[in-house]
C-alpha positions in Angstrom: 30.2 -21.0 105.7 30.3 -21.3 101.9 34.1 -19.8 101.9 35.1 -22.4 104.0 33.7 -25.7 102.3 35.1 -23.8 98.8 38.9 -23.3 100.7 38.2 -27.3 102.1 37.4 -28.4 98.6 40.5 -27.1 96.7 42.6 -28.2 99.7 41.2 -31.8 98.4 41.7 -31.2 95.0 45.4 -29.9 95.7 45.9 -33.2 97.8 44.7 -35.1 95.4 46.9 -33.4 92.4 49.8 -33.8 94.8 48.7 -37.9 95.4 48.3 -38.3 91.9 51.7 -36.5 90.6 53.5 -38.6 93.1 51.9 -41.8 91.4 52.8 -40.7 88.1 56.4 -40.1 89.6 56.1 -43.7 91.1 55.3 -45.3 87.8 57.9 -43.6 85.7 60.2 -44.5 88.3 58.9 -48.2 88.0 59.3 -47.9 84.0 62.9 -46.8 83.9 64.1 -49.6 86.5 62.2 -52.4 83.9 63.6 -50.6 80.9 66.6 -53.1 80.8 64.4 -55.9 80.6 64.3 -58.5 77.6 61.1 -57.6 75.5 59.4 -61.0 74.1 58.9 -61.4 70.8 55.0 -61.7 69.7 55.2 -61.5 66.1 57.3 -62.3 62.9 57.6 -64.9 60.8 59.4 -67.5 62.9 57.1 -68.1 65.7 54.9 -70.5 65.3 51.1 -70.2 66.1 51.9 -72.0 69.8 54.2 -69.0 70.4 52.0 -66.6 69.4 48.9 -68.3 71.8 51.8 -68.4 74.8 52.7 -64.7 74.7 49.2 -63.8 74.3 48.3 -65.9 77.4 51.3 -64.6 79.4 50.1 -61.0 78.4 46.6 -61.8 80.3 48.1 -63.2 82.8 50.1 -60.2 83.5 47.7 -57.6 83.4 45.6 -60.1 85.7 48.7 -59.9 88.2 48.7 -56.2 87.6 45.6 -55.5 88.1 45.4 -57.4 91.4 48.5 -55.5 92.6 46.7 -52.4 92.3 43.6 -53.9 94.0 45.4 -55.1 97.0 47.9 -51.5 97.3 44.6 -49.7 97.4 43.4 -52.2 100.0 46.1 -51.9 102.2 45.3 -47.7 101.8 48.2 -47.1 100.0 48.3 -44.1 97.7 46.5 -45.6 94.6 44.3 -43.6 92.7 40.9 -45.8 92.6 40.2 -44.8 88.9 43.9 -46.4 88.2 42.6 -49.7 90.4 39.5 -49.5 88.3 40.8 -49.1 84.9 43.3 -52.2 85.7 40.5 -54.4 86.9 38.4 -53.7 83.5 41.4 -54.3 81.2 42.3 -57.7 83.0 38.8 -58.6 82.6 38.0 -57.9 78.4 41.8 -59.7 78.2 40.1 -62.5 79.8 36.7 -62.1 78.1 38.8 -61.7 74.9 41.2 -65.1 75.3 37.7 -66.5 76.3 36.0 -65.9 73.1 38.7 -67.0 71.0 39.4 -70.4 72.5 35.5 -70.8 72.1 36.2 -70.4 68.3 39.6 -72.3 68.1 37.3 -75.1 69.9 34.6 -74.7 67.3 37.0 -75.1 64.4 38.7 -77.8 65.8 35.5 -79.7 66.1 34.4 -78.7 62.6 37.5 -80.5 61.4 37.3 -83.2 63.2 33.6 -83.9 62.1 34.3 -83.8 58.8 34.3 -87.0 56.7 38.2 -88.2 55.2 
């Protein structure tokens, strides 16, 4: 009985190594197709502090959209690997926690300046 759950275990484990290196075949696939895309610019000395804050938003927002891609593939039972879904969901969510903290202390300055006397 032991041989056979051991050969039934690395039959998993050599679906799974096949699931994940078609992923990783998927993704680089993905990559090279969005290659020709125009990168936008986040830093330098022309944009202004608005620009900056945009990009940065638009950054969160994208890796919010990604990340409930990957959530709804794996729902549908596509071949996603759930540590992938996983790691997506946690980096939307310290983006968010992160642009979340700093408009807390762009608010807080802004109220400090406005408090204080002329």
């Amino acid at each position: 009985m032991s041989i056979n759950s051991i050969s039934g275990a690395d039959r998993v484990m050599a679906i799974r190594a096949q699931i994940l290196e078609r992923n990783a075949a998927l993704q680089k696939a993905s990559q090279v197709g969005n290659a020709g895309a125009t990168p936008t610019q986040t830093s330098g000395a022309g944009n202004s502090f608005g620009a900056t804050m945009e990009a940065a938003l638009k950054s969160v927002n994208d890796s919010q959209n990604a990340a409930n891609k990957a959530s709804e593939a794996y729902e549908r039972g596509e071949t996603v690997d759930v540590a992938q879904v996983m790691l997506a969901r946690q980096k939307a969510s310290l983006a968010f926690e992160a642009t979340l903290q700093a408009r807390n202390k762009l608010l807080s300055a802004y109220k400090d300046i406005m408090s204080m006397p002329v």
